[in-house]
C-alpha positions in Angstrom: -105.2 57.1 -37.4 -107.5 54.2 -37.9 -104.6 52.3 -37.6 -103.9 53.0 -34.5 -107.6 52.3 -32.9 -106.9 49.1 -34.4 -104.2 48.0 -32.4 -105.8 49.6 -29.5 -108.6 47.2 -29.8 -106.7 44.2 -30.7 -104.2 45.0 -27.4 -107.5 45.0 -25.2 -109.0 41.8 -27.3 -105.5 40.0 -26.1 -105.6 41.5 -22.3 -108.9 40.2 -22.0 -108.3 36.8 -23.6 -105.7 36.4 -21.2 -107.3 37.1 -17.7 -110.6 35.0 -19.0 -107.6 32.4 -19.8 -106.3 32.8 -16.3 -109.4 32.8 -14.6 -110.4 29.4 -16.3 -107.0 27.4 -15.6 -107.3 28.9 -11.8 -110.9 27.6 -11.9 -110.0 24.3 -13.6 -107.2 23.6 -10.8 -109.1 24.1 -7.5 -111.6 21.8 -8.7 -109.3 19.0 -9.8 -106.5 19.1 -7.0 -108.8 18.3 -3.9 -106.4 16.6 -1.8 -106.3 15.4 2.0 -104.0 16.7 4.2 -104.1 14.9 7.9 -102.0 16.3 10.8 -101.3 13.9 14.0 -101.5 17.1 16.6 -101.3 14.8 19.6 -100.6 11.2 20.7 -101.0 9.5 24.2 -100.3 6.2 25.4 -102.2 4.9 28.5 -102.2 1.7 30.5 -105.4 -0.2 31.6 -105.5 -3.2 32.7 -105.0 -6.0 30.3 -103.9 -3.6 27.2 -102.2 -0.1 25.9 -104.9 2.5 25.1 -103.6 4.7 22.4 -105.4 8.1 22.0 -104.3 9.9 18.5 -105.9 12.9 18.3 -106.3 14.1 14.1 -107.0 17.1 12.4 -107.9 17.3 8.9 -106.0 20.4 7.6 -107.0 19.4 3.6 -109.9 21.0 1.6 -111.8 17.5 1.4 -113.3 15.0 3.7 -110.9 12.1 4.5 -112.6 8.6 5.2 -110.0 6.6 6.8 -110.8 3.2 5.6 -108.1 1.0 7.3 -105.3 1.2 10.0 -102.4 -1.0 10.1 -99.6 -1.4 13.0 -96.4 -2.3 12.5 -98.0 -3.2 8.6 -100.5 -5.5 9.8 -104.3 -5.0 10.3 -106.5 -4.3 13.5 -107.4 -8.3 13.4 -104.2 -9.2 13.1 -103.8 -8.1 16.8 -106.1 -8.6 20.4 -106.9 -5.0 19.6 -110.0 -2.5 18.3 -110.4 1.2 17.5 -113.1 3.6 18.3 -115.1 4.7 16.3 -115.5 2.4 13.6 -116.3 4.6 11.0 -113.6 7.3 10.9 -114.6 10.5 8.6 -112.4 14.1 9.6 -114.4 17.2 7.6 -112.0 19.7 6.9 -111.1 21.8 9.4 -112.3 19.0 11.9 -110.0 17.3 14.7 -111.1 13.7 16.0 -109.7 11.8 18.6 -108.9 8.0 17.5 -109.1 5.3 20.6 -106.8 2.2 19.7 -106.7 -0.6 22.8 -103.7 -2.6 21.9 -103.2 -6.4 24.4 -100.4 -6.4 26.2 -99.8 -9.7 25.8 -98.9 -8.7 21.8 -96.9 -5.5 23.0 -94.4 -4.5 25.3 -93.6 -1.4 27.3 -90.4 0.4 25.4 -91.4 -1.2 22.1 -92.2 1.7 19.2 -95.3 1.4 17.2 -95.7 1.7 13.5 -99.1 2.9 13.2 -100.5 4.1 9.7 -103.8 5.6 8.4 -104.5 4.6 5.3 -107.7 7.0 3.4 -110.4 5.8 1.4 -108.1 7.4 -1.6 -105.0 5.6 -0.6 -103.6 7.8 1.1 -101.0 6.8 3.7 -100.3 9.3 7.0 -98.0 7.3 9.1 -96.6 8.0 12.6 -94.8 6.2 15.3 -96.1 6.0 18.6 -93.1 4.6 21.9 -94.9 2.7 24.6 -93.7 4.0 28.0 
């Protein structure tokens, strides 16, 4: 009989062990895989006078902040090009959408060429799309 309580109580020591086990590696995971997940929801090309305004709207769909610390086109910087972004400092919260302004000279670009643009994160990360000029 005694037996018997034993492996009762050293089933339950294991069934414990295990969901304190689980618990810890589920704990363990959501703290060390924080990564950034940007979504380009819209994109609009508009002429002015003198230069292609390009309006990419962003939404951060990650579980982090995402600092966008550099944008190239066609692989090149913003200084590279007659061109300049608004805002300056780009930082999406989670959950967050912002609307990016790039002005573009149209004496570097030309209407039907496509666009390589690509936001590159604070981390490294790299969320490229292509954007046609009408």
């Amino acid at each position: 009989m005694e037996e018997s309580y034993v492996t009762i109580v050293i089933i339950a020591i294991t069934i414990t062990l295990a969901f304190v086990t689980a618990y810890w590696l589920i704990s363990i995971q959501s703290v060390t895989t924080e990564f950034e997940h940007l979504e380009i929801i819209n994109r609009e090309v508009v002429e002015g006078n003198g230069y292609f305004e390009i309006k990419v709207t962003i939404e951060n769909r990650g579980i982090k902040e995402v600092s966008i610390s550099n944008i190239l086109i066609n692989g090149r910087t913003l200084d590279k090009y007659k061109s300049s972004i608004t805002p300056q400092n780009i930082e999406i919260k989670p959950g967050e959408k912002i609307q990016v302004k790039i002005k573009l000279s149209k004496s570097e670009f030309d209407h039907g060429q496509v666009i390589h643009v690509k936001f590159i994160s604070a981390k490294g990360n790299e969320f490229p799309i292509l954007i046609y000029i009408p």
